[in-house]
TIVOTI-706638 format. One line per field, with one value per atom (N, C-alpha, C): residue in three letters; x negated, y, z. Coordinates in steps of 0.02 Angstrom, whole numbers, plus 50000, padded with zeros to 5 digits. Each point is the difference from the previous one (the first is absolute). Layout:
N
nuvex c(Ala; ...)
east c(X; ...)
north c(Y; ...)
up c(Z; ...)
//
This chain:
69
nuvex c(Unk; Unk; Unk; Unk; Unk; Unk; Unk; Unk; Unk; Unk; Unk; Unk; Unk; Unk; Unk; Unk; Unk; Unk; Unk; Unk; Unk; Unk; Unk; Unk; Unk; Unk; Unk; Unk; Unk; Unk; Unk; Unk; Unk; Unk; Unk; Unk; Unk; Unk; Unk; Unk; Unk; Unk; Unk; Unk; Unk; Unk; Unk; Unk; Unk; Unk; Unk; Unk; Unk; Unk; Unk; Unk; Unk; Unk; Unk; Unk; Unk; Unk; Unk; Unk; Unk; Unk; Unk; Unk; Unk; Unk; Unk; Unk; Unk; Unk; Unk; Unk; Unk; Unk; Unk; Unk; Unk; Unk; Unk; Unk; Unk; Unk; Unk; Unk; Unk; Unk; Unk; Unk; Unk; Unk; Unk; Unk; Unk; Unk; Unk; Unk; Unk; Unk; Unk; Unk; Unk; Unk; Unk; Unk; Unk; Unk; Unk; Unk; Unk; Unk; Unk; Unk; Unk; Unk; Unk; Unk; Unk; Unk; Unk; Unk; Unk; Unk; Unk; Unk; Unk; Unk; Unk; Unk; Unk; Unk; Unk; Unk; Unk; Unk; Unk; Unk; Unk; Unk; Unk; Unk; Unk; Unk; Unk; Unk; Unk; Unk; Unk; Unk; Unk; Unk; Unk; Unk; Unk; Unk; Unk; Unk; Unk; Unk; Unk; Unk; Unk; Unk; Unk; Unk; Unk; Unk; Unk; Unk; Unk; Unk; Unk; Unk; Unk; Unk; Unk; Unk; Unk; Unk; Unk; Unk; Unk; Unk; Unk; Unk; Unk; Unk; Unk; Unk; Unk; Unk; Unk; Unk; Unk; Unk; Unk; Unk; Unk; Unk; Unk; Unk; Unk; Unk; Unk)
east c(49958; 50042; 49956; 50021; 49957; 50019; 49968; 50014; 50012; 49976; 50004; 50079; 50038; 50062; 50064; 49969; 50038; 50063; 50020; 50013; 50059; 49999; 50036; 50036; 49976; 50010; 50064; 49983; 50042; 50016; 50039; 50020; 50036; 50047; 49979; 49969; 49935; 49952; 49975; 50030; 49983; 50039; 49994; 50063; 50002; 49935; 50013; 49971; 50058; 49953; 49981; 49964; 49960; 50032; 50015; 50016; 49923; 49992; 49932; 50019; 49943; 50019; 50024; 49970; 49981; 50053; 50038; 50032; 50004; 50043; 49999; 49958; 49964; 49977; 50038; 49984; 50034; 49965; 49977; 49950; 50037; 49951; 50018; 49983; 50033; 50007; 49955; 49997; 49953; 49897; 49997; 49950; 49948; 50086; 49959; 49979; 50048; 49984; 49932; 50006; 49921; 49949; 50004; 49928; 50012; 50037; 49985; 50063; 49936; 50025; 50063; 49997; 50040; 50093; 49963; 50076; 50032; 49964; 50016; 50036; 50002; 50008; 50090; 49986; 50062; 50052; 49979; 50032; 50034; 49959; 50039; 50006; 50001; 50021; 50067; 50014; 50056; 50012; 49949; 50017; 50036; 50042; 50027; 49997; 49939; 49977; 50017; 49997; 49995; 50066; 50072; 50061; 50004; 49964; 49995; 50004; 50023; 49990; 49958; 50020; 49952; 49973; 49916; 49970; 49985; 50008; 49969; 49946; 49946; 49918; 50001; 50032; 49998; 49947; 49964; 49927; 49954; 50019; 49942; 50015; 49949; 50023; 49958; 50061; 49957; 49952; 49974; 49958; 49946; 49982; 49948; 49978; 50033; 49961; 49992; 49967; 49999; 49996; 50019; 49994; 49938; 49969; 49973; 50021; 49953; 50023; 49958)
north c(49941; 50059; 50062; 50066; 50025; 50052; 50025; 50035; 50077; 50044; 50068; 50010; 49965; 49996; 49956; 49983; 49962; 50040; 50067; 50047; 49992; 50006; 49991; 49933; 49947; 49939; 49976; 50018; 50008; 50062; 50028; 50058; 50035; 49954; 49982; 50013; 50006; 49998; 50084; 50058; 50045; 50043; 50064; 50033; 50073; 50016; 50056; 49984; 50048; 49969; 50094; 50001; 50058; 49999; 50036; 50012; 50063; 49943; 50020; 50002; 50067; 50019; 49931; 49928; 49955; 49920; 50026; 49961; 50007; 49948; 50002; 49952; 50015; 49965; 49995; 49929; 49986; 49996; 50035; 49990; 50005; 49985; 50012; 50053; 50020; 50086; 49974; 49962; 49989; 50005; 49941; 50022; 50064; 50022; 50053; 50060; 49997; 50046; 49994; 49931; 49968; 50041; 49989; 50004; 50086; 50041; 50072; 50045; 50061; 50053; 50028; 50007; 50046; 49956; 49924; 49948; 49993; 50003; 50004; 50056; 50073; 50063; 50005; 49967; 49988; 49966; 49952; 49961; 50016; 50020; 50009; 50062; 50052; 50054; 50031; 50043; 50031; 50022; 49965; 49980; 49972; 50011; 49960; 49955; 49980; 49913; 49954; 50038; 49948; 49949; 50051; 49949; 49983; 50008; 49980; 49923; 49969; 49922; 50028; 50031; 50011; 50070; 50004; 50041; 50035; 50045; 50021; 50033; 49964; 50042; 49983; 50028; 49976; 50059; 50028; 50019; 49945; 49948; 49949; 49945; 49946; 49946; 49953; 49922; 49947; 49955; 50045; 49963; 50023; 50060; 50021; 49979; 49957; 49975; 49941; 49980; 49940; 49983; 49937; 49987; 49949; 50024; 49953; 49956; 49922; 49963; 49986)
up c(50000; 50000; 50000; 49972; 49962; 50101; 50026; 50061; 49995; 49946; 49980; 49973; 49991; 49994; 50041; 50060; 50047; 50016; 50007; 50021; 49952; 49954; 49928; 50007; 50007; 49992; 50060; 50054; 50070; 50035; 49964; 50022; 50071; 50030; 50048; 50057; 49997; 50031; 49992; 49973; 49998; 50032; 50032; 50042; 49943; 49954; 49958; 49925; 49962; 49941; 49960; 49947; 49998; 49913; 49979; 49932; 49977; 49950; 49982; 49901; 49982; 49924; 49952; 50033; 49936; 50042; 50061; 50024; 50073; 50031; 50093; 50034; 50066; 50020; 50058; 50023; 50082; 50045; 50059; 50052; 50076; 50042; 50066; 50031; 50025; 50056; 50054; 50050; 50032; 49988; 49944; 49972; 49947; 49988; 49965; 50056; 50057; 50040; 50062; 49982; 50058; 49964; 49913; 49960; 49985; 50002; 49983; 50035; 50026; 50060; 49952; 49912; 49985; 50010; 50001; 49970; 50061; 50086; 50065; 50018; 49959; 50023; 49973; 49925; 49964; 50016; 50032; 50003; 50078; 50036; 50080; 50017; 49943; 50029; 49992; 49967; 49977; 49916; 49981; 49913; 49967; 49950; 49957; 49998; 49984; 50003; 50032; 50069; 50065; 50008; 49964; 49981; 49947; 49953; 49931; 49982; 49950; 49990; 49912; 49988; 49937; 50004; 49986; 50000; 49929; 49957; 49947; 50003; 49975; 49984; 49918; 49951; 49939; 49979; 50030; 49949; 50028; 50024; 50010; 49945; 49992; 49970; 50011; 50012; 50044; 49956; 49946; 49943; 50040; 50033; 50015; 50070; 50026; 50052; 50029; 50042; 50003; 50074; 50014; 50080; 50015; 50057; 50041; 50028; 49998; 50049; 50060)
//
């Protein structure tokens, strides 16, 4: 199983998903907020986001990045 698309595969398993220029991704709110001060601030403060189930960043696109494992 290919793991850079698990997310996709079992959806499920994601609490937000991100509408991005080239499609959506599905991730978790927990981890994104462990790994960055800006995704912790968003997410638990008084932002949009924080009730959001879909996020739009469509000047991004998920061709351009890639995940670590």
């Amino acid at each position: 199983m290919n793991r850079d698309n698990i997310w996709n595969i079992y959806p499920f398993l994601s609490d937000i998903e991100f509408q991005l220029e080239d499609g959506v991704v599905a991730l978790h709110k927990p981890i994104l907020m462990a790994r960055c001060e800006m995704m912790f601030a968003m997410f638990s403060a008084n932002f949009l986001e924080s009730s959001a189930e879909i996020v739009c960043r469509t000047a991004y696109k998920y061709e351009n990045h890639s995940f670590q494992h």
